[in-house]
N, CA, C and O atoms as a CHARMM CRD file, in Angstrom:
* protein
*
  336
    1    1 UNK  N     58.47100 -54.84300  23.62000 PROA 1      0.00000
    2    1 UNK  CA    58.83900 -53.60200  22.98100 PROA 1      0.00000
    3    1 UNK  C     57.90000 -52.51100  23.49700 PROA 1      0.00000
    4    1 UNK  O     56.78800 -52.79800  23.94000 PROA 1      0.00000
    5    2 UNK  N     58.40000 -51.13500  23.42900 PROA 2      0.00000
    6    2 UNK  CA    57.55600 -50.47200  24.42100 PROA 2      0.00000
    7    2 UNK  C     56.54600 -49.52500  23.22500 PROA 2      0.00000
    8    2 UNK  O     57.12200 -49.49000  22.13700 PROA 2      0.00000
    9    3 UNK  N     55.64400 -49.02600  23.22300 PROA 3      0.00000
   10    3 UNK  CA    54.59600 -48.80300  22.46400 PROA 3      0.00000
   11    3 UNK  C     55.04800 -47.30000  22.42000 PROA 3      0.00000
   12    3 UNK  O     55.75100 -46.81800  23.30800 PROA 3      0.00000
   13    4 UNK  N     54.71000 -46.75900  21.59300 PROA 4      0.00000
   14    4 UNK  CA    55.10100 -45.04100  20.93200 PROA 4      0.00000
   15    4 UNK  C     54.05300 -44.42200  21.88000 PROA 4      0.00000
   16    4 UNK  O     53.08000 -44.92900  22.43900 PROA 4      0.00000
   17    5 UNK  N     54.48600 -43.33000  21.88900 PROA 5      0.00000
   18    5 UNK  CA    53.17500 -42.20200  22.21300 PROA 5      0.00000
   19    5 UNK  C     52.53700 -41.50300  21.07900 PROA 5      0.00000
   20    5 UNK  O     53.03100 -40.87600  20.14300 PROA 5      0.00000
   21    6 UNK  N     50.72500 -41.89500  21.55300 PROA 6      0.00000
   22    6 UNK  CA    50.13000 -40.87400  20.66200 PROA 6      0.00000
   23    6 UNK  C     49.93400 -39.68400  20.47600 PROA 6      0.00000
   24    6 UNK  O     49.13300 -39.16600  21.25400 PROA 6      0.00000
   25    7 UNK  N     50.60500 -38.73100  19.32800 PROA 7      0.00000
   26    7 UNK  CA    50.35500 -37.52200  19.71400 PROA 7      0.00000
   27    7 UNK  C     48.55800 -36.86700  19.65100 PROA 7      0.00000
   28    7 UNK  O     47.58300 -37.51800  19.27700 PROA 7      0.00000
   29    8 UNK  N     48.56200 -35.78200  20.01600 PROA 8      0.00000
   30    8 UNK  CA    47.36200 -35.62100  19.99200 PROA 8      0.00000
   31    8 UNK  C     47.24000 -34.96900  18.87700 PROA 8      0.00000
   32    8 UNK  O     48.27000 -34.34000  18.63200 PROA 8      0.00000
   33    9 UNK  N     46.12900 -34.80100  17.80700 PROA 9      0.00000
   34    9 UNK  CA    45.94700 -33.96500  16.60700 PROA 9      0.00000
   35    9 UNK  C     45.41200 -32.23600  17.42300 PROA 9      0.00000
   36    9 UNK  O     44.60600 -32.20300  18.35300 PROA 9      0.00000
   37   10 UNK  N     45.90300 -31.27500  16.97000 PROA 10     0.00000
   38   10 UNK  CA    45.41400 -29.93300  17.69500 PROA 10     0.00000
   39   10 UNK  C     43.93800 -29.96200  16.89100 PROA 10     0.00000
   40   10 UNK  O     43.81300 -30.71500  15.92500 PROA 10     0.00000
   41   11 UNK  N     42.72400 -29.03200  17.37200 PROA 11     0.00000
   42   11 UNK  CA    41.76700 -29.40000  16.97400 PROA 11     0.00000
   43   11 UNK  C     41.48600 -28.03200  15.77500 PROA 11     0.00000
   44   11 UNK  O     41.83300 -26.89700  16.10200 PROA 11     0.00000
   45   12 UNK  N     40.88900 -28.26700  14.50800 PROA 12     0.00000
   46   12 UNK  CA    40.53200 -27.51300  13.53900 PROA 12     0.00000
   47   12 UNK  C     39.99100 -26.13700  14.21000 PROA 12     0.00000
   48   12 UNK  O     39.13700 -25.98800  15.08400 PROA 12     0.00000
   49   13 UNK  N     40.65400 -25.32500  13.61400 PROA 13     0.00000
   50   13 UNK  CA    40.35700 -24.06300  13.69500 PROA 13     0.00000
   51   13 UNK  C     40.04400 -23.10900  12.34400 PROA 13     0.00000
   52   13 UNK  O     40.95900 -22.46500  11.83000 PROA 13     0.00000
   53   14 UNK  N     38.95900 -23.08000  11.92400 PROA 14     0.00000
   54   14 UNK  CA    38.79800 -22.24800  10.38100 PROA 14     0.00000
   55   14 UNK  C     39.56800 -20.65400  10.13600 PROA 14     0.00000
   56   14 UNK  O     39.60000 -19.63100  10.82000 PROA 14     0.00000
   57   15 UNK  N     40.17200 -21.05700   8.74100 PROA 15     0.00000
   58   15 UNK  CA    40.36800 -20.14100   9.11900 PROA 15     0.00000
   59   15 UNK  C     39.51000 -18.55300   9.05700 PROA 15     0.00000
   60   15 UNK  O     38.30900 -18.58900   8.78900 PROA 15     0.00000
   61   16 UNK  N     40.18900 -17.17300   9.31800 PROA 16     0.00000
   62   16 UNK  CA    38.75500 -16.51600   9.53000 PROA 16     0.00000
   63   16 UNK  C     38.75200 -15.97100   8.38400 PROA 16     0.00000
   64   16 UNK  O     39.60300 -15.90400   7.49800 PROA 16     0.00000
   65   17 UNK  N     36.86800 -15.27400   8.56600 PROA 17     0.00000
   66   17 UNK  CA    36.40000 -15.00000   7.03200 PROA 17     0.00000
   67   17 UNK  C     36.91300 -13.51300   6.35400 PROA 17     0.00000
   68   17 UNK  O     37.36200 -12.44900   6.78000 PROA 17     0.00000
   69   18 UNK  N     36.62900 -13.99800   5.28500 PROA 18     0.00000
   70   18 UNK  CA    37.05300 -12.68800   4.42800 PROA 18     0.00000
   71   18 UNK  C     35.89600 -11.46700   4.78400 PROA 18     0.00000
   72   18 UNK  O     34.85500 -11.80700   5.34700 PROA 18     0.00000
   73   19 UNK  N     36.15000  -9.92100   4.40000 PROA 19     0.00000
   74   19 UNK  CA    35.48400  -9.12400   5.06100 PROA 19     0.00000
   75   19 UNK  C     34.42100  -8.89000   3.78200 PROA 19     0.00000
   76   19 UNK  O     35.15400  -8.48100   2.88200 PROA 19     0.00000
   77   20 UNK  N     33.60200  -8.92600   3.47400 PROA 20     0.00000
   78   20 UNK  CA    32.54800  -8.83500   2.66800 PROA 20     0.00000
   79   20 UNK  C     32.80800  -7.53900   2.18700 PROA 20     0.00000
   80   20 UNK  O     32.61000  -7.59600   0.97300 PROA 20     0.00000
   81   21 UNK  N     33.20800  -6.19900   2.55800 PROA 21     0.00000
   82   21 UNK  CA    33.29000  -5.13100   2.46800 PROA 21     0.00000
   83   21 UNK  C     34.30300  -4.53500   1.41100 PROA 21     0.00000
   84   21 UNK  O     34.22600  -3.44600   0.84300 PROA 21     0.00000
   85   22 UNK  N     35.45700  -5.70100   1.26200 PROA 22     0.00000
   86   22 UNK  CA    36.80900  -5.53500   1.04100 PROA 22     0.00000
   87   22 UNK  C     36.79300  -6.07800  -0.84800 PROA 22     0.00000
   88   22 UNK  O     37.54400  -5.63500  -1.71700 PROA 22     0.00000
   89   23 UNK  N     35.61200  -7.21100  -1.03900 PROA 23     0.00000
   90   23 UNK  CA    35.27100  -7.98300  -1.98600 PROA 23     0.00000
   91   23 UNK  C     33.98200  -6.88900  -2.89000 PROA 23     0.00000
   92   23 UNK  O     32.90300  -6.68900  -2.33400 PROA 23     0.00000
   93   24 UNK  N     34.23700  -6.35800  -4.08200 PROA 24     0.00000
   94   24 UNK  CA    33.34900  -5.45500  -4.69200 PROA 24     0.00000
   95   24 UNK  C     32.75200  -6.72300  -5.80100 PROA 24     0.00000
   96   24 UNK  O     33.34900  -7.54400  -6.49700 PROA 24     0.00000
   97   25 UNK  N     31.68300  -6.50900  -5.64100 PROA 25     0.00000
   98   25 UNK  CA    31.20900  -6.68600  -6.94900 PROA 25     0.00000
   99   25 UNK  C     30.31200  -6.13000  -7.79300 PROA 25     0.00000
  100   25 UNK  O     29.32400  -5.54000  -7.35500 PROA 25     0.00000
  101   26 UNK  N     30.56700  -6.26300  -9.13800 PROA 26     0.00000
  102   26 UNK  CA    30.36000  -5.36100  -9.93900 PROA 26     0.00000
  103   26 UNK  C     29.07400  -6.27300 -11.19400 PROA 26     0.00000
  104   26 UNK  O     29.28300  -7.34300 -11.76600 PROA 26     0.00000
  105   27 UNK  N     28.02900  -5.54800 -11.27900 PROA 27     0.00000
  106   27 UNK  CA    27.13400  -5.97000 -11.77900 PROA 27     0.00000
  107   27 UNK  C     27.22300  -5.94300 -13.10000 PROA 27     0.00000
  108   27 UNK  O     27.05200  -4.89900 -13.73100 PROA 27     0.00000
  109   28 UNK  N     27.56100  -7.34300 -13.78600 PROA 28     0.00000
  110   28 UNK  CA    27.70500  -7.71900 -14.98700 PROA 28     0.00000
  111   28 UNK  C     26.46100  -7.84500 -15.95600 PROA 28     0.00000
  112   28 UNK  O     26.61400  -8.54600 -16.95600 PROA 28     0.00000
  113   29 UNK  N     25.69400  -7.45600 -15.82300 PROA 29     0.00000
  114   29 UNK  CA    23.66200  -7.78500 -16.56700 PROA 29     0.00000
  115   29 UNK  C     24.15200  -7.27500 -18.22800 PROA 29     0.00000
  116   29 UNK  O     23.43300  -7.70500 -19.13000 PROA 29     0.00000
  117   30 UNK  N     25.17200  -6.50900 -18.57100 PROA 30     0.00000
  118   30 UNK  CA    25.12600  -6.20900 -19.65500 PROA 30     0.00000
  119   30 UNK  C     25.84900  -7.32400 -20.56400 PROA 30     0.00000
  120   30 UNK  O     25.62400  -7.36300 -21.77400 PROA 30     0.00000
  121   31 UNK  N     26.66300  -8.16600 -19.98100 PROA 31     0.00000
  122   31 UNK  CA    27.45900  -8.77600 -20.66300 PROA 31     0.00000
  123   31 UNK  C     26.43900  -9.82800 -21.55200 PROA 31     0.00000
  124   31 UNK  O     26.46300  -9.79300 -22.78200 PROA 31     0.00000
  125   32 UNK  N     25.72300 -10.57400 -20.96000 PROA 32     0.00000
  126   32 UNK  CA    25.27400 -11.44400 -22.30600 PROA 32     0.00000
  127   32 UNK  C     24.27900 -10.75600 -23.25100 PROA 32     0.00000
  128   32 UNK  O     24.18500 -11.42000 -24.28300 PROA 32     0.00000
  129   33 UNK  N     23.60000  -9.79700 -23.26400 PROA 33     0.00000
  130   33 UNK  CA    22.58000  -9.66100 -24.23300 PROA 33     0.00000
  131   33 UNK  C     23.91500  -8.83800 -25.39800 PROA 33     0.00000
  132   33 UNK  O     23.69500  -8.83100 -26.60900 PROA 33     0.00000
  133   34 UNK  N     24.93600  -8.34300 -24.95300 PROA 34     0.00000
  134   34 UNK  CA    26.32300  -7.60500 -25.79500 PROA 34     0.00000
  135   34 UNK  C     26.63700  -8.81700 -26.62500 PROA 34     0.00000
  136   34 UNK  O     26.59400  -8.65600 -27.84500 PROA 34     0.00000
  137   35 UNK  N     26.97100 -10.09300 -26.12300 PROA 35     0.00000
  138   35 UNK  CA    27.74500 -11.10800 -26.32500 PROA 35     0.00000
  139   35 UNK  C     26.57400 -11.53400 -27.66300 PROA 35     0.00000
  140   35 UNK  O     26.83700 -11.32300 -28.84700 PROA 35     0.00000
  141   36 UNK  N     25.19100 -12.20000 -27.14500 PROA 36     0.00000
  142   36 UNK  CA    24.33200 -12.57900 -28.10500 PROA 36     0.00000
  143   36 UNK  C     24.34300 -11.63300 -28.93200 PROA 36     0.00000
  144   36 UNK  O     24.70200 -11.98900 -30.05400 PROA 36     0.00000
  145   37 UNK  N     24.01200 -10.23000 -28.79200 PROA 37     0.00000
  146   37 UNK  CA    23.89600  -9.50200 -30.13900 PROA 37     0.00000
  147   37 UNK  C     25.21400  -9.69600 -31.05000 PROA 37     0.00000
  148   37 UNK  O     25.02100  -9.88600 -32.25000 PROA 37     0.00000
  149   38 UNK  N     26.42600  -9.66400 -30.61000 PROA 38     0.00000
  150   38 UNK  CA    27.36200  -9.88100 -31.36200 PROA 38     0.00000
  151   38 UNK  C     27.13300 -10.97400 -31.44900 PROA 38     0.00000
  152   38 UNK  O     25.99400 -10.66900 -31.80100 PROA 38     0.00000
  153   39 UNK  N     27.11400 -11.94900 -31.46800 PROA 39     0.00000
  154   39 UNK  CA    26.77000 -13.41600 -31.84400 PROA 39     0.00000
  155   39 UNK  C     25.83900 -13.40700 -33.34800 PROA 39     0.00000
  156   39 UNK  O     26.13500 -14.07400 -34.33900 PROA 39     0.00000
  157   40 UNK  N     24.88500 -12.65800 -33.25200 PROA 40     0.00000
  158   40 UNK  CA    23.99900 -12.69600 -33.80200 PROA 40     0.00000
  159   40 UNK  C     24.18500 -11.65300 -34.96400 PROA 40     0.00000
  160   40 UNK  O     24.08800 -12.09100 -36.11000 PROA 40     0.00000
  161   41 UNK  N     24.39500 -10.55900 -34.81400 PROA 41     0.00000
  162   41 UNK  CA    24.87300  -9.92000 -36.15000 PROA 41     0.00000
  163   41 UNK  C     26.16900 -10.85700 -37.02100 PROA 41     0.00000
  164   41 UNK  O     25.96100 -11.40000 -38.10600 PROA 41     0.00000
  165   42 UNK  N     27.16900 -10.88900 -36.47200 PROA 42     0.00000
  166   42 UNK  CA    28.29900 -11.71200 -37.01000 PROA 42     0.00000
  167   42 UNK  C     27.61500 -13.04900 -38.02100 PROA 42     0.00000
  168   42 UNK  O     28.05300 -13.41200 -39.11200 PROA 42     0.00000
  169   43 UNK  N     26.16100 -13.74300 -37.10600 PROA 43     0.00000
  170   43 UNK  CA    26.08700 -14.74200 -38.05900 PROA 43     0.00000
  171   43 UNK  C     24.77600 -14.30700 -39.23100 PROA 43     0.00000
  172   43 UNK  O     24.60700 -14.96700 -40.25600 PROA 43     0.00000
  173   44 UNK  N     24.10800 -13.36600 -38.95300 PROA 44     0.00000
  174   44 UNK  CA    23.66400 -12.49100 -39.90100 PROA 44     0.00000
  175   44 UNK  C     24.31200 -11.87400 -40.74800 PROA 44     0.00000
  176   44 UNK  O     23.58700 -11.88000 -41.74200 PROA 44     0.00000
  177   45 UNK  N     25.28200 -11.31100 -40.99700 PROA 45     0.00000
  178   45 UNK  CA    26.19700 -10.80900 -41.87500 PROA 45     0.00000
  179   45 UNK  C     26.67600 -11.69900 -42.26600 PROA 45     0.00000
  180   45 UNK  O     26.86900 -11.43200 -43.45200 PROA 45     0.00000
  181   46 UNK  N     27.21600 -13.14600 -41.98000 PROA 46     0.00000
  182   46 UNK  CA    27.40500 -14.10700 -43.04900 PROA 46     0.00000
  183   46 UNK  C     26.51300 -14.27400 -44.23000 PROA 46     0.00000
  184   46 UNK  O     26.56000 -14.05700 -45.44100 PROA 46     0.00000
  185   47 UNK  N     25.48500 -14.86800 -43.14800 PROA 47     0.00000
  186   47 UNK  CA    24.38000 -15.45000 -43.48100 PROA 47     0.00000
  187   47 UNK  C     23.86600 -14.30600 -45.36500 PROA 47     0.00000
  188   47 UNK  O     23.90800 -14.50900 -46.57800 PROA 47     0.00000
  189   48 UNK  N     23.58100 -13.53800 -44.71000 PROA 48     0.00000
  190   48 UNK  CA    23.33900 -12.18100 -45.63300 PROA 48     0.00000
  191   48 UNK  C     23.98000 -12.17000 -47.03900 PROA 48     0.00000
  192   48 UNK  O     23.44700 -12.02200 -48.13800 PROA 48     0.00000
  193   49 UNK  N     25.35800 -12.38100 -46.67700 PROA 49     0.00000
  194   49 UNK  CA    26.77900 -12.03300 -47.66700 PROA 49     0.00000
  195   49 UNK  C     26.48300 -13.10500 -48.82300 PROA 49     0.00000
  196   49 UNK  O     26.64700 -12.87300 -50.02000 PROA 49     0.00000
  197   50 UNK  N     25.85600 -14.75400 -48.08300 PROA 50     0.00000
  198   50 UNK  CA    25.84900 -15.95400 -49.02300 PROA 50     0.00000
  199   50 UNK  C     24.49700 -15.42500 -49.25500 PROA 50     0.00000
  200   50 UNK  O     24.33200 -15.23600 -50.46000 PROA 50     0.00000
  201   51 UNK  N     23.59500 -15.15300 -48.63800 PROA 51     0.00000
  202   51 UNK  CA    22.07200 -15.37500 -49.81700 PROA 51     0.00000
  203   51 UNK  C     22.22700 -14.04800 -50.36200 PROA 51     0.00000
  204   51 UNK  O     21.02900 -13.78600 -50.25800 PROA 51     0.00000
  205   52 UNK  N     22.62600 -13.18200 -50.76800 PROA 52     0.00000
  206   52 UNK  CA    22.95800 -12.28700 -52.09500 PROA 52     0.00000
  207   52 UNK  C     23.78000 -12.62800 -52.84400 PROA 52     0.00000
  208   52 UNK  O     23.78900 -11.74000 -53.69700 PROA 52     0.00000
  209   53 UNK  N     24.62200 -13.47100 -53.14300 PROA 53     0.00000
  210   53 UNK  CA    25.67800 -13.53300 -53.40200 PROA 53     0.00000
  211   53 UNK  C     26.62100 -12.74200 -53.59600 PROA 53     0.00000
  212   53 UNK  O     26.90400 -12.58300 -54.78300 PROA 53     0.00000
  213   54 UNK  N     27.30800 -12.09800 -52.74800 PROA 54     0.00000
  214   54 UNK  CA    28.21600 -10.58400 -52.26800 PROA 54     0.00000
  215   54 UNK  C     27.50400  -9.71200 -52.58500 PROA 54     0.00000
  216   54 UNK  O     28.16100  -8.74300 -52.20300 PROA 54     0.00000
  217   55 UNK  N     26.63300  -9.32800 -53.00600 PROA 55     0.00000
  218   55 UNK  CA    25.93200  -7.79800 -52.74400 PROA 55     0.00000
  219   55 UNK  C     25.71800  -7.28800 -51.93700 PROA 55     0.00000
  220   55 UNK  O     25.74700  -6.05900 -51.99600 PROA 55     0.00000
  221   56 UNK  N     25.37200  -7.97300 -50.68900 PROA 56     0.00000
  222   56 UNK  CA    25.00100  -6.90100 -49.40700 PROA 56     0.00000
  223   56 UNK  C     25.94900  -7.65100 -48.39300 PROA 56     0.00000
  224   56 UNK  O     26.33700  -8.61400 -49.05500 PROA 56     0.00000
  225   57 UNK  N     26.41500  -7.71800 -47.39700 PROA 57     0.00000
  226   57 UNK  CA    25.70900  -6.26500 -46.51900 PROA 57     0.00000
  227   57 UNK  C     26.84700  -4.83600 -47.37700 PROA 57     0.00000
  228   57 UNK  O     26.41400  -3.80600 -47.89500 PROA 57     0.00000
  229   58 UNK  N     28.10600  -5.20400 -47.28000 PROA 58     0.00000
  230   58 UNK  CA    29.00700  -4.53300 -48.28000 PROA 58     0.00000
  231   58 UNK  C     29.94100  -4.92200 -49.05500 PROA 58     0.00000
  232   58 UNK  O     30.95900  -5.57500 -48.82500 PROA 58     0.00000
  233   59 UNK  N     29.35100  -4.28900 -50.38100 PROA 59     0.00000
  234   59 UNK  CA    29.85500  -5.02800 -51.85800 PROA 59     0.00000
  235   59 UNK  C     30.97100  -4.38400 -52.05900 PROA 59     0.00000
  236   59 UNK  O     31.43000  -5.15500 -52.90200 PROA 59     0.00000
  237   60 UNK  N     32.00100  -3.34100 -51.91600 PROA 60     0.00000
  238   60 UNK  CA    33.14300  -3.46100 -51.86300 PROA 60     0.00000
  239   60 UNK  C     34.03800  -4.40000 -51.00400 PROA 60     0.00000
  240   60 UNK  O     35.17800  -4.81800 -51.20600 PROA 60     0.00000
  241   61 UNK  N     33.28900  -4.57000 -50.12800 PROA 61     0.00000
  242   61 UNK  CA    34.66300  -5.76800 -49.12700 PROA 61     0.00000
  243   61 UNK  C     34.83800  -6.86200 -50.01500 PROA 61     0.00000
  244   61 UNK  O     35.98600  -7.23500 -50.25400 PROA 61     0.00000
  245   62 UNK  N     33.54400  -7.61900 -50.71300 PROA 62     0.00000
  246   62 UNK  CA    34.33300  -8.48300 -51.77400 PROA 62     0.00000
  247   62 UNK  C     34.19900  -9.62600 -50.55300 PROA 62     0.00000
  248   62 UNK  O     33.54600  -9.38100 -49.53900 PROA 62     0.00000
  249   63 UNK  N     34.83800 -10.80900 -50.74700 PROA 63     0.00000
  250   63 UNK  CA    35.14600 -11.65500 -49.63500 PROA 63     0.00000
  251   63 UNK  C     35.30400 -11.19000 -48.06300 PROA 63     0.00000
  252   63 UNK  O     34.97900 -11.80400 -47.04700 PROA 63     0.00000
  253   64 UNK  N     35.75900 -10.22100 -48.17300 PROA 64     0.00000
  254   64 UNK  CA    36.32200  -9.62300 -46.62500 PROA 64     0.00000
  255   64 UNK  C     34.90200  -9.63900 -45.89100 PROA 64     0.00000
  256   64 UNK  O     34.91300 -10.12600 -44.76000 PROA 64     0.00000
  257   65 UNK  N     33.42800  -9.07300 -46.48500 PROA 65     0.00000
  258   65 UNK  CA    32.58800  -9.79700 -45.35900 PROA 65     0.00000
  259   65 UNK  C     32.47800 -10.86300 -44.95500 PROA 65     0.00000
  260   65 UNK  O     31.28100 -11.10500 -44.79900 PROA 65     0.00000
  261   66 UNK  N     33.23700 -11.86400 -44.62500 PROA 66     0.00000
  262   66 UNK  CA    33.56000 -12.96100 -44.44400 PROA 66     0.00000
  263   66 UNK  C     34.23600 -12.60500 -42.97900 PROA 66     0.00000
  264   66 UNK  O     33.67400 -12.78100 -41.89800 PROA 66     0.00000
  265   67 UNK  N     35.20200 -12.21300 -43.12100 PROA 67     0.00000
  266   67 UNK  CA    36.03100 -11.99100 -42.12500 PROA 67     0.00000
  267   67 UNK  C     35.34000 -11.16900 -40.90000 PROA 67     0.00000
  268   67 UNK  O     35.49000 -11.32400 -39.68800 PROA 67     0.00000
  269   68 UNK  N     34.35500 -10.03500 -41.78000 PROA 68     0.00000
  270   68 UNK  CA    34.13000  -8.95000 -40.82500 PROA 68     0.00000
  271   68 UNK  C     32.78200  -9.79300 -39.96300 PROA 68     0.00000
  272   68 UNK  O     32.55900  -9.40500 -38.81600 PROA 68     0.00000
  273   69 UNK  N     32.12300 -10.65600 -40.39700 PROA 69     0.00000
  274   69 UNK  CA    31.01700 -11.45700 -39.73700 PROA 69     0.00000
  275   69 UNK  C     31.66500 -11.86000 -39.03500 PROA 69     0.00000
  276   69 UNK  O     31.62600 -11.08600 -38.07800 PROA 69     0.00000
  277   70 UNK  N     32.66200 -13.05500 -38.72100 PROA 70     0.00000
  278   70 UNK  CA    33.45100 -13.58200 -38.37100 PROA 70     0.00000
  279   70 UNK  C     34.12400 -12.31300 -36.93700 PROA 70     0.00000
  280   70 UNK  O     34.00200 -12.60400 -35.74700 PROA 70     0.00000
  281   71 UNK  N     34.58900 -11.38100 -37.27100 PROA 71     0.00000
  282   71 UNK  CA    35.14300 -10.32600 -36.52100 PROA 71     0.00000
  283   71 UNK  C     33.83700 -10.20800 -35.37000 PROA 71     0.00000
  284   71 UNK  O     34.07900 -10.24100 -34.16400 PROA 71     0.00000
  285   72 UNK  N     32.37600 -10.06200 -35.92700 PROA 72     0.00000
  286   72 UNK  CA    31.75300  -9.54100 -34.59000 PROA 72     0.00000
  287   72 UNK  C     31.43000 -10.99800 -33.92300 PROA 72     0.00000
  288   72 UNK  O     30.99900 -10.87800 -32.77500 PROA 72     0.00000
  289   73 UNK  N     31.54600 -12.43200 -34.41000 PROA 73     0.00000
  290   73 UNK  CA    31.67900 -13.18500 -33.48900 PROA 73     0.00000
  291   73 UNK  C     33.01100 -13.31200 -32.42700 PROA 73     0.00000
  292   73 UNK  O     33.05900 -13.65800 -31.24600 PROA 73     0.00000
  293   74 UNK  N     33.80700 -12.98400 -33.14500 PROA 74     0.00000
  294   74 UNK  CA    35.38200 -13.37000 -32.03400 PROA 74     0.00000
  295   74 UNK  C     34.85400 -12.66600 -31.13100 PROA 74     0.00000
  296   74 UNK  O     34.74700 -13.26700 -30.06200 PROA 74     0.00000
  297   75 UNK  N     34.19800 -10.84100 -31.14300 PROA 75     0.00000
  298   75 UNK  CA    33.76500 -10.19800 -30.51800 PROA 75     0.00000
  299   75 UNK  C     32.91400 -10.58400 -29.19100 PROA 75     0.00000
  300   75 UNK  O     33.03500 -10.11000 -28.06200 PROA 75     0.00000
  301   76 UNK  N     32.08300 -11.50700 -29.62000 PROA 76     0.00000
  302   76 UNK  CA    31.06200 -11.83900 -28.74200 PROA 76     0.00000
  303   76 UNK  C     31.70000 -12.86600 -27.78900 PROA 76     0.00000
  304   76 UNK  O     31.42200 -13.02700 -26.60100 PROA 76     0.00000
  305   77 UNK  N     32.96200 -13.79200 -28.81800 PROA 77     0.00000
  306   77 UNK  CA    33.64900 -14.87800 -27.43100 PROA 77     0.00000
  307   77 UNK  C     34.80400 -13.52500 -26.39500 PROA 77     0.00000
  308   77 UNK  O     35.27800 -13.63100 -25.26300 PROA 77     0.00000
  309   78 UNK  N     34.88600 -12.59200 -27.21800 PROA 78     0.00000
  310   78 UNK  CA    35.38100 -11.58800 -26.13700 PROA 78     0.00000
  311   78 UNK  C     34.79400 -11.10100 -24.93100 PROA 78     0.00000
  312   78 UNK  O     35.24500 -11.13800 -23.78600 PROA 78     0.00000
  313   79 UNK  N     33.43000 -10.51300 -25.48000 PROA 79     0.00000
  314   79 UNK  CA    33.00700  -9.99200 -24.37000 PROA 79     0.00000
  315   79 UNK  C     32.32600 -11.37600 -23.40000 PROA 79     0.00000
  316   79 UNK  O     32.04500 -11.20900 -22.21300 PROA 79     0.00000
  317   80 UNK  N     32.14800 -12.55400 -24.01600 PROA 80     0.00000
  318   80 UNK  CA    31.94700 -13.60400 -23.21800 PROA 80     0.00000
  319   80 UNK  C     32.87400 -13.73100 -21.83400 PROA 80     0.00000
  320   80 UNK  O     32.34500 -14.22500 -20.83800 PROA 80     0.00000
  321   81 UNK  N     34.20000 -13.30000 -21.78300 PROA 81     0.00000
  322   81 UNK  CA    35.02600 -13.39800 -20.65000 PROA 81     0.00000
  323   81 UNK  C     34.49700 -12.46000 -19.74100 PROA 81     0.00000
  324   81 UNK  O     34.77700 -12.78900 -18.58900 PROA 81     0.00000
  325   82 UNK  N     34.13100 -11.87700 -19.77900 PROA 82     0.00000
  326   82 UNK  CA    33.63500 -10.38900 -18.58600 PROA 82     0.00000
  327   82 UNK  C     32.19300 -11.29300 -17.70900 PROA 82     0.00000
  328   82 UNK  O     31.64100 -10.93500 -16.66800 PROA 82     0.00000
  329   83 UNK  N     31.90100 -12.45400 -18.51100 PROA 83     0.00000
  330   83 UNK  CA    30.40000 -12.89800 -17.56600 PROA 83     0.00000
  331   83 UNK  C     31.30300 -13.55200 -16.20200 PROA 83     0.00000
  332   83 UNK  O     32.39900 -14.09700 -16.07300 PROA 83     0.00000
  333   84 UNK  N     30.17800 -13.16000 -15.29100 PROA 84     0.00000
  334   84 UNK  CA    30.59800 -13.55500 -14.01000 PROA 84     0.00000
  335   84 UNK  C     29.14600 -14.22500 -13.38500 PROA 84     0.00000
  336   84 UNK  O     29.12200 -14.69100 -12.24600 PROA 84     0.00000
């Protein structure tokens, strides 16, 4: 039986680079100390709401400081997306 031919593989060629010039980047330094402070008030204002027992931080919200502590954490997993 007669034997196949090998083809030849063509040889790797990379492909070419991206232009460094074309790629901006933009200096993110503000994003985590934003993120921790919201982190950190949000669990301070809990924190706060239970050792007074609703008197502070604000005694009309009633329960709703609950939510609003809560609000500057979602905050902080928000601005968490902008870290690069």
């Amino acid at each position: 039986m007669p034997k196949s031919r090998i083809r030849k593989k063509a040889d790797f060629t990379p492909p070419p680079a991206k232009q460094a010039a074309n790629i901006k980047l933009t200096s993110r330094s503000w994003v985590a100390p934003v993120m921790l402070a919201l982190f950190l008030i949000g669990l301070a204002w809990i924190v706060v709401f239970y050792v007074t027992d609703g008197d502070l931080p604000v005694e009309s919200l009633g329960n709703w400081n609950i939510v609003v502590g809560f609000g500057f954490i979602a905050g902080g997993f928000g601005v968490s997306t902008q870290w690069k």
